[in-house]
N, C-alpha and C positions, 0 to 999 in steps of 0.2 A: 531395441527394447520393445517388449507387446505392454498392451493392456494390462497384463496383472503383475508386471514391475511398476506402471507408475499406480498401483493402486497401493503399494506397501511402501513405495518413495516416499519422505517429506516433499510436500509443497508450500511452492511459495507464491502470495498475491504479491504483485509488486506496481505500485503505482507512482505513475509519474507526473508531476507538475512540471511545464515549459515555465523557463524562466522568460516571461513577455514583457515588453515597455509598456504602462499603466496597467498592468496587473495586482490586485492587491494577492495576500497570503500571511493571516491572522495565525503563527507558529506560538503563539501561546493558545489561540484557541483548539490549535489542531493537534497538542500533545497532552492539553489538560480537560479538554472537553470532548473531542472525535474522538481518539485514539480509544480513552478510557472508555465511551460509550459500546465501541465494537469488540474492547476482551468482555463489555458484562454481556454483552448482546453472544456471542459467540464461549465463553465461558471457558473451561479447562482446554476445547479447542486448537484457540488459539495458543501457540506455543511460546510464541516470541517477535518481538516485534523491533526493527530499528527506523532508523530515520535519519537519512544524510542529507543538510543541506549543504548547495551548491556553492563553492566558490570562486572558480576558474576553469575556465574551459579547459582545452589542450597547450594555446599558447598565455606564458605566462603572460598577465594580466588581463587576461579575454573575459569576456563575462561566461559563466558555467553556462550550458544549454538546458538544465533543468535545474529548478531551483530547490525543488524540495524531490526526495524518491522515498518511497517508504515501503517496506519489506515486511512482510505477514506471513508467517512460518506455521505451517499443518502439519502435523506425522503423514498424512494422506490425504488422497484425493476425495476418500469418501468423507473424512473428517472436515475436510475444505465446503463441500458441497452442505453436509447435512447441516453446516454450523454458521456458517457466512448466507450461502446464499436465499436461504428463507427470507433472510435482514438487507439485501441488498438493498432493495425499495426505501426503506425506511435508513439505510447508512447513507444513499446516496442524496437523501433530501435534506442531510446535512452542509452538504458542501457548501452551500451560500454562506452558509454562518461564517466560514473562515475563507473561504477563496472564489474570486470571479475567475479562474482558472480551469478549465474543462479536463477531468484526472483523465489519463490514456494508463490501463491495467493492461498485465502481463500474468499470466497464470504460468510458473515453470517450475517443474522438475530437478530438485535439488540432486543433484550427482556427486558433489564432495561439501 
C-alpha cells in the first residue's frame, strides 16, 4: 500500500484502557459525557464510533487484559487529522474525569 491508499482508506482511532487492579473507569461518564464531547468537537467527521467492554481474557474465566477499547471510525486520514487532532489537547484533559487509566491509541487502516 503507498501514501495515497491510506489517504482515501477509512481510519480508525483506537484506544485502549488495561484492565489494572485499583484502577478506576467512570463507563457512564465515558459514553455520556467523553464520547459525546469528541462527535461535537470533531462533527460530521466522526463517522462512528463503538465501544467494547472487557469480559475474559482467552481462558475462560481469566480477567480481559483490557477493560474498556473504543473505535473512532474516519473516511480518511486527512478527515482523521484535520478533525480530531486540532482537539487532541483539550479531549485528552478529559480523561481524569472518568479514568486514572493512562489510554494507549492505535491509528489503523481500515482494510475490510
Amino acid at each position: 500500500m503507498n501514501d495515497s491508499t491510506i489517504k482515501k482508506n477509512m481510519i480508525k482511532l483506537i484506544a485502549y484502557y488495561k484492565n489494572l487492579e485499583g484502577k478506576k473507569f467512570n463507563l457512564d461518564y465515558y459514553l455520556n459525557s467523553h464520547l459525546p464531547m469528541i462527535k461535537r468537537l470533531t462533527g460530521d467527521a466522526l463517522k462512528q464510533v463503538a465501544v467494547d467492554k472487557g469480559f475474559s481474557g482467552g481462558e475462560p474465566g481469566s480477567k480481559p487484559f483490557y477493560l474498556i477499547v473504543a473505535h473512532l471510525y474516519f473516511d480518511n486520514i486527512d478527515a482523521f487529522q484535520s478533525s480530531l487532532v486540532p482537539h487532541f489537547a483539550e479531549i485528552m484533559s478529559d480523561v481524569p474525569n472518568y479514568t486514572d487509566i493512562e489510554p494507549v491509541f492505535q491509528i489503523s487502516e481500515v482494510l475490510r
